[in-house]
N, C-alpha and C positions, 0 to 999 in steps of 0.2 A: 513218713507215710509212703512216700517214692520206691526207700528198701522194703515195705514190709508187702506192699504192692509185686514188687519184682517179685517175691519168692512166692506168690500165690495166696498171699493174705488179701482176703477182699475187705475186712470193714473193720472198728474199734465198736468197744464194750467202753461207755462213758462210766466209770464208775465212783458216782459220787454221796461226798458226804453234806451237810451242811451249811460249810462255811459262808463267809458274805461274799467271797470271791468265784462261786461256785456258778452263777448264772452268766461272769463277765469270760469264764474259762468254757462253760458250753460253746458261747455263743463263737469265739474261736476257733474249735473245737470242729463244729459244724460249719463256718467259714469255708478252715482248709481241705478240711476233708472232700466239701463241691467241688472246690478247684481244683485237686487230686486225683478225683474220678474216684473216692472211696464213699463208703459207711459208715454210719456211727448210729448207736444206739446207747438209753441211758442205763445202767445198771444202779440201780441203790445198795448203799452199801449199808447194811443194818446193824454194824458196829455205831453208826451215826442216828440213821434214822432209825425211827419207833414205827411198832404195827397201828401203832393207835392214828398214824396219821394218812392213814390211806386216800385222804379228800384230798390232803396237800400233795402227797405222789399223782395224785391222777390228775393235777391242776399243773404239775411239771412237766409232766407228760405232754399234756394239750399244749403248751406253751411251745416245745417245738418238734410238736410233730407235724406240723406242716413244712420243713424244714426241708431240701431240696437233697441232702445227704441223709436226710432217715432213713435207714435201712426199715422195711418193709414187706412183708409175707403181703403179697397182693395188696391191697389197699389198707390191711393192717398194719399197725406201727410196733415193731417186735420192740418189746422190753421186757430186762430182766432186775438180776438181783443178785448182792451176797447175803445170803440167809435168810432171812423174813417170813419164818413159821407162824402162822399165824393172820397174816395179816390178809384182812378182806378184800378180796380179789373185785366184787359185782362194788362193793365202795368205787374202788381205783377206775373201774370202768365207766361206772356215773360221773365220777367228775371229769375224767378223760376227755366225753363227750366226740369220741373219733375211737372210731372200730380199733381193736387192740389185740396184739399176739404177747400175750405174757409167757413168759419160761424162764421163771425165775429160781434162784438156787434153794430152795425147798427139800427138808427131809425126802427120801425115797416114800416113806410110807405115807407123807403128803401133798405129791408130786400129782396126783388127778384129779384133782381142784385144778390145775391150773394147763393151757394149753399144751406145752413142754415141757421139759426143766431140764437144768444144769446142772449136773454132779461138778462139786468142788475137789472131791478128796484125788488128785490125780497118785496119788502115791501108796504106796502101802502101806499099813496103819497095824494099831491095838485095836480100832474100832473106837476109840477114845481120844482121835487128835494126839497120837504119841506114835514110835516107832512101835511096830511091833512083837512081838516077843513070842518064843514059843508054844504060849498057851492060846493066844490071842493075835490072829495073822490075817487081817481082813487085805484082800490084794485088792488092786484094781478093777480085774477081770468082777471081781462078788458084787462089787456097787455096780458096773454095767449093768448085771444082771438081774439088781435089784429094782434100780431105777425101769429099766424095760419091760421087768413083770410088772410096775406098780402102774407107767402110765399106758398101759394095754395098748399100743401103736402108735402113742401120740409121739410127738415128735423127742428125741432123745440128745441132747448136746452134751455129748461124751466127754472128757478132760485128759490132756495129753500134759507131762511136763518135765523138763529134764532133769531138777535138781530140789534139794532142799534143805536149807540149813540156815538158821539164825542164832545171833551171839548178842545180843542186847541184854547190857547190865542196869546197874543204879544209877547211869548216867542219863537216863531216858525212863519217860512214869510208864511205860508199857514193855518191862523188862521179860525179854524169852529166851531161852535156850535150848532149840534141840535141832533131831535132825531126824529127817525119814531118810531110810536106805534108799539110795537113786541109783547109785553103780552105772547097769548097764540098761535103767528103766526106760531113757529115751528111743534107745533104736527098740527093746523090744515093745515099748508099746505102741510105735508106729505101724509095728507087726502085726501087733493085736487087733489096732484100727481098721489096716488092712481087710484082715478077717471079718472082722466084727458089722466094717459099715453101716457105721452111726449116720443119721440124717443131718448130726452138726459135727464138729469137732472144734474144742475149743481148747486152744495153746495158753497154759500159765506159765509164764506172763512176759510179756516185751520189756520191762523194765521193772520188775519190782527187786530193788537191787539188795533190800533189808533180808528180805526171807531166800537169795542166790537163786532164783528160779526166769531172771529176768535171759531174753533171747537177743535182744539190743544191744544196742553200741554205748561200751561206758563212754564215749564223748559227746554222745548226747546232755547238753546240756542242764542239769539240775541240780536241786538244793538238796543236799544231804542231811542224815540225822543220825552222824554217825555209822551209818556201815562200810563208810569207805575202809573203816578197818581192815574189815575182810573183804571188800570188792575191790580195792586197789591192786593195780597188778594182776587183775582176776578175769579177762575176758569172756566172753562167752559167746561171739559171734557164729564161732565153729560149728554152732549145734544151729542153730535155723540153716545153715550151708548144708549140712548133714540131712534136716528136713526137708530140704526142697523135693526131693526126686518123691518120698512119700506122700507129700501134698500133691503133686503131681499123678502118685500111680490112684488117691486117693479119690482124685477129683475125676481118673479115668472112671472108677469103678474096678480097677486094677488089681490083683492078688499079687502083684510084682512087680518094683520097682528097674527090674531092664529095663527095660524099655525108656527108662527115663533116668539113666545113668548119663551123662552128654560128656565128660571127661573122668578121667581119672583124680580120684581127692582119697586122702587121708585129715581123715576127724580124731580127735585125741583128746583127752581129759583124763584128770586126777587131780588130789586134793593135795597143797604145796608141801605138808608135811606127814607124817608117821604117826600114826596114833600112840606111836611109843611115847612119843616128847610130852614133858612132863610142863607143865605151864601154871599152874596152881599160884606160884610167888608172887606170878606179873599178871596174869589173864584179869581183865575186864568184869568180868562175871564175879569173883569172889567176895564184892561186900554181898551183906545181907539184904533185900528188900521185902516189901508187905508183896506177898505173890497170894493174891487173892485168886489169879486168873488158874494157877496150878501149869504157867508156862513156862515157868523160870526152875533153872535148877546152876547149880554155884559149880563153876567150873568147869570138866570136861564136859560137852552136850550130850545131854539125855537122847537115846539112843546110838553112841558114837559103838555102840560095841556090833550094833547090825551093820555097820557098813565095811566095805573089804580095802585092802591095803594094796590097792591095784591102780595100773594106767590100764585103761580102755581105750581100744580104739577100733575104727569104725574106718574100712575101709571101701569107697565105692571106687568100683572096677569096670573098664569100656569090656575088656576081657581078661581072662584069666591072670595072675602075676604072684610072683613071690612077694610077701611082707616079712619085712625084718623089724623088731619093737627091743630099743633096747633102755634099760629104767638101770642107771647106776651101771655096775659090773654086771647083770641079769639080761642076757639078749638071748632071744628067742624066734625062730622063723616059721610062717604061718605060709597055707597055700591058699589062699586065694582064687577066687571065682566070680565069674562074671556074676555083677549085681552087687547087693551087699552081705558084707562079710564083717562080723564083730566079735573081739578075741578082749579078754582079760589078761594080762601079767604082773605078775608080783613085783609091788613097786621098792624101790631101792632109793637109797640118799644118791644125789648128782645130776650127772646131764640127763636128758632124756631123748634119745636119735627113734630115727623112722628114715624107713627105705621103702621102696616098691621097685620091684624088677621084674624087667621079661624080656625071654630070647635073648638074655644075655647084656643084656640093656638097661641102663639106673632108668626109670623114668621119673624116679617123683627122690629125693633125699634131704634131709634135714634136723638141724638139732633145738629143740625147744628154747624157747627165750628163759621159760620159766624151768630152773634146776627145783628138784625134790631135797627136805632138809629134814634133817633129824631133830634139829632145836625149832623153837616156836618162834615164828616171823611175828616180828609187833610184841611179842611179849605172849599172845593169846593162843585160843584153840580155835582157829580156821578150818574150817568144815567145807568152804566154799570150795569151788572143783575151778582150777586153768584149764580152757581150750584151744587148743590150735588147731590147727591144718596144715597140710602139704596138698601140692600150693601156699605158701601161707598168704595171710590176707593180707591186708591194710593193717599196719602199727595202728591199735586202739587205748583209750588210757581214760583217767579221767583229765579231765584239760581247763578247768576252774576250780577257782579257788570257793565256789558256793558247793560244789561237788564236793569239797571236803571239810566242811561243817561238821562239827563234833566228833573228827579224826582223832586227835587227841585226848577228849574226854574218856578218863576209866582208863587211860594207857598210864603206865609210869613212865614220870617224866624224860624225855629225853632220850627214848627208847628207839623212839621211828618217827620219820618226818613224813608232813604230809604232803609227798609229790610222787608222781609214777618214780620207779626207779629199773621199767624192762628198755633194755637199747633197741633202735630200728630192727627193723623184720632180718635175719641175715639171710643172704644171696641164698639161692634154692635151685639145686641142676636139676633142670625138665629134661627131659628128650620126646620128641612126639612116641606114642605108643602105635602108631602106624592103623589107630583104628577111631573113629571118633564115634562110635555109641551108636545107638539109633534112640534117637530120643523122640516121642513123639508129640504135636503140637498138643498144649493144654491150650484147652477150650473154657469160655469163659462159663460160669452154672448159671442159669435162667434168675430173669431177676423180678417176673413175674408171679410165681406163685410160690416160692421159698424166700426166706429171710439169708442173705450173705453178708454175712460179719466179716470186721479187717481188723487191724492190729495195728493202734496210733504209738508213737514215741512220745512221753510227755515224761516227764521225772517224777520219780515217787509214785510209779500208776503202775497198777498192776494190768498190765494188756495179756488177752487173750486168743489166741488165732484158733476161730469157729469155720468149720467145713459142715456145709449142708448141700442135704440131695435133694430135692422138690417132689412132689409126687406125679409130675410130667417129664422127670429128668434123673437120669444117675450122675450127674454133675454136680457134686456137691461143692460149696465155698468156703472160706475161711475166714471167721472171724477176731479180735479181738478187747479184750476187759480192759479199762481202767481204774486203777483203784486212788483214793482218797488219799494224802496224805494227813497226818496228824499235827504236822509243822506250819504255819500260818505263814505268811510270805510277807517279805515287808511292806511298807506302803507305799505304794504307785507316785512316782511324780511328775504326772505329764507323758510329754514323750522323752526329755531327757532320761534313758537310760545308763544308768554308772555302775551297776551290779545286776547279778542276775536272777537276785531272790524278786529285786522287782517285778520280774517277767513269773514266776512261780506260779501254776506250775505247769504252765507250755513253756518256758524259757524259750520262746520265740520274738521274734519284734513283729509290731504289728504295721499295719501300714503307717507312716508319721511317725515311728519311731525313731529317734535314733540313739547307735549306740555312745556313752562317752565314759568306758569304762578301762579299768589298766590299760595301757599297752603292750602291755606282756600278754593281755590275755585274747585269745579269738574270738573276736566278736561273734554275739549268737546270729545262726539262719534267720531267716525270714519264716514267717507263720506258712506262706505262699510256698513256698520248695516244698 
């Protein structure tokens, strides 16, 4: 909560489904968040829940919306949703029985029934939940504009997200495979945001680590279901780093993020291998399964042909500088300009280096932990995107062994082990750039008569960073989603903790916890941090 705090996320989307552990995880939930100084609000997530139970939503609702961490549009308790076309809105408010701000994720064309809503589809689509295709290109910008004509002023919580790609086979009952084109979608649709000035804005997702769109820390704590395959070695910290200055120009009311550039960074991503590499023998995905859902497709991912064979990078500049991007034997040098600046280059097998220079001066250099490969790492088609930075950050990884549940499952035997295998951060020469920015103070958004959502860390949750503007304020906040896992968690024994599916799925300790679990492994945070 702390990091997601610092980059200008104000509040978490609780996003739940059913289970019997699903009231003892709110109530934690809402715990830390008061002591954090954050938000939370609940999201239903209607992969779980039925329309037909609308008494029981507005009976969950009432239970903690008196809650000292309810996020709140003035004395309304803001709740949402993933999906729930359908479902009786004036129901949920009878049983509620406490004034209610619904904006729930609702069809565009059924979005004025309800006080706001949520667009899901952060990516570019067929219009169909698939990658899009030249006949069929529904972008991001078309849903804005759908949703904004449909609820005529009401309130619009737009979706921002940086990636997209899932590789779940027969090893798992809810087998997908595809990808939407994401490239260079993160910086440009902080652009668009920019421009746009939605009253919310909402980040998919802090950790939803299965569909690679998660913006958290793989050492955050959690019980996996299998996707370490592809999130192992896979960071993605780089990209909230890259966000900050745009939540910042966002929350100004800003067309341009100068002003909120505070040093020099270089942001970088690309997918670990070559869409050439042929994987079919060994990849995860080639049995057969019952795909009722129409998500599953055997082999390479369904849309892999929209996306480009490119390192991306994103660099923010105090002022002007040369960038050097170099993928394999392919370097190429870029001129640079204060604010942000984002270049494509054709990615190559090998090292991958980055430079930034001025007045004759390195100031920022370094060479990626993660090398680009021509053969299939793990055996699979990995879709998912490596992030760094210069500066680089903190060595991230995943750091338990609950993290890497069903690693192995659908691998051939013996193929790949399941432990980090990138070495520490290497040495990185800074030299000061002689200018340090002019970043201007972010201001907190009113907490009065707009609802400000934040972005919790919990595992297997899909978090969402929401920006809203109030209608006394162009200081919009940020919120974020949790999502449900499908994996049940083991059964609680007391406070002796020995594993960390116990804790599942805050993989936090609570108070009276304690941990008595490997030695090898670091014990989890407190609920309280």
């Amino acid at each position: 909560m702390t990091r997601a705090k610092s980059f200008g996320i104000d509040a978490f989307a609780l996003n739940i489904g059913t289970d019997d552990f699903t009231d003892q995880q709110l109530s934690y939930a809402y715990q830390s968040a008061a002591k954090n100084g954050m938000k939370v609000f609940i999201s239903f997530d209607f992969n779980w829940w039925k329309t037909g139970q609308a008494a029981d939503i507005g009976a969950k609702i009432k239970q903690y919306g008196g809650e000292d961490a309810q996020l709140k549009v003035g004395d309304q308790v803001f709740v949402s949703t993933f999906a729930g076309d359908g479902l009786d809105l004036d129901t949920v408010r009878s049983a509620a029985e406490i004034p209610l701000f619904i904006a729930p994720n609702f069809q565009a064309s059924n979005a004025a029934a309800a006080d706001g809503a949520f667009n899901w589809m952060a990516w570019p689509s067929n219009g169909a939940n698939k990658a899009p295709t030249a006949a069929h290109n529904a972008t991001v910008a078309d849903g804005d504009q759908a949703y904004i004509a449909a609820l005529g002023g009401k309130p619009y919580i737009a979706p921002a997200s940086p990636w997209f790609s899932t590789h779940y086979g027969a090893e798992v009952s809810y087998s997908k495979n595809w990808v939407f084109p994401s490239d260079l979608l993160w910086y440009n649709r902080w652009n668009e945001i920019l421009r746009l000035s939605p009253q919310y804005v909402e980040i998919i997702t802090w950790n939803d680590y299965g569909e690679s769109h998660y913006i958290g820390p793989l050492s955050s704590q959690h019980y996996g279901d299998g996707n370490s395959k592809w999130v192992n070695d896979m960071p993605h910290n780089g990209w909230l780093e890259m966000a900050k200055p745009f939540i910042a120009a966002y929350k100004a009311g800003s067309l341009s993020i100068d002003d909120h550039v505070k040093s020099d960074q270089i942001v970088y991503w690309y997918r670990p291998t070559l869409k050439s590499a042929k994987c079919d023998s060994t990849d995860n995905t080639m049995e057969p399964v019952d795909d009722s859902t129409g998500n599953f497709f055997q082999g390479l991912p369904n849309g892999a042909d929209a996306v480009s064979d490119s390192v991306f990078v994103v660099a923010l500049l105090t002022e002007a500088g040369t960038v050097q991007v170099s993928s394999g034997s392919n370097s190429q040098t870029f001129a640079g300009q204060t604010g942000a600046n984002a270049w494509a280059v054709n990615m190559e097998s090998g090292k991958q280096a980055f430079s930034l220079t001025r007045g004759g001066n390195t100031v920022l250099s370094g060479t990626s932990l993660k090398d680009i490969s021509g053969d299939c790492i793990c055996g699979i088609y990995n879709f998912n995107a490596y992030v760094g930075t210069l500066p680089a950050g903190e060595p991230d990884a995943l750091r338990s062994l609950d993290a890497f549940q069903g690693f192995t499952s659908g691998l051939s035997p013996g193929i790949c082990q399941p432990r980090p295998s990138l070495g520490a951060a290497p040495e990185i020469g800074t030299v000061p750039s002689g200018s340090a920015g002019g970043a201007n103070r972010v201001t907190a958004p009113a907490t009065t008569s707009t609802p400000q959502p934040s972005s919790i860390a919990t595992p297997l949750v899909q978090t969402t960073t929401l920006a809203a503007s109030s209608s006394s304020t162009t200081q919009p906040s940020a919120l974020a989603t949790i999502a449900p896992t499908t994996t049940a968690p083991a059964s609680r024994d007391g406070n002796t903790i020995t594993t960390l599916s116990q804790l599942f799925p805050t993989n936090c300790l609570q108070a009276g916890q304690v941990w008595a679990g490997p030695a090898d492994l670091d014990p989890p945070a407190k609920c309280d941090d």
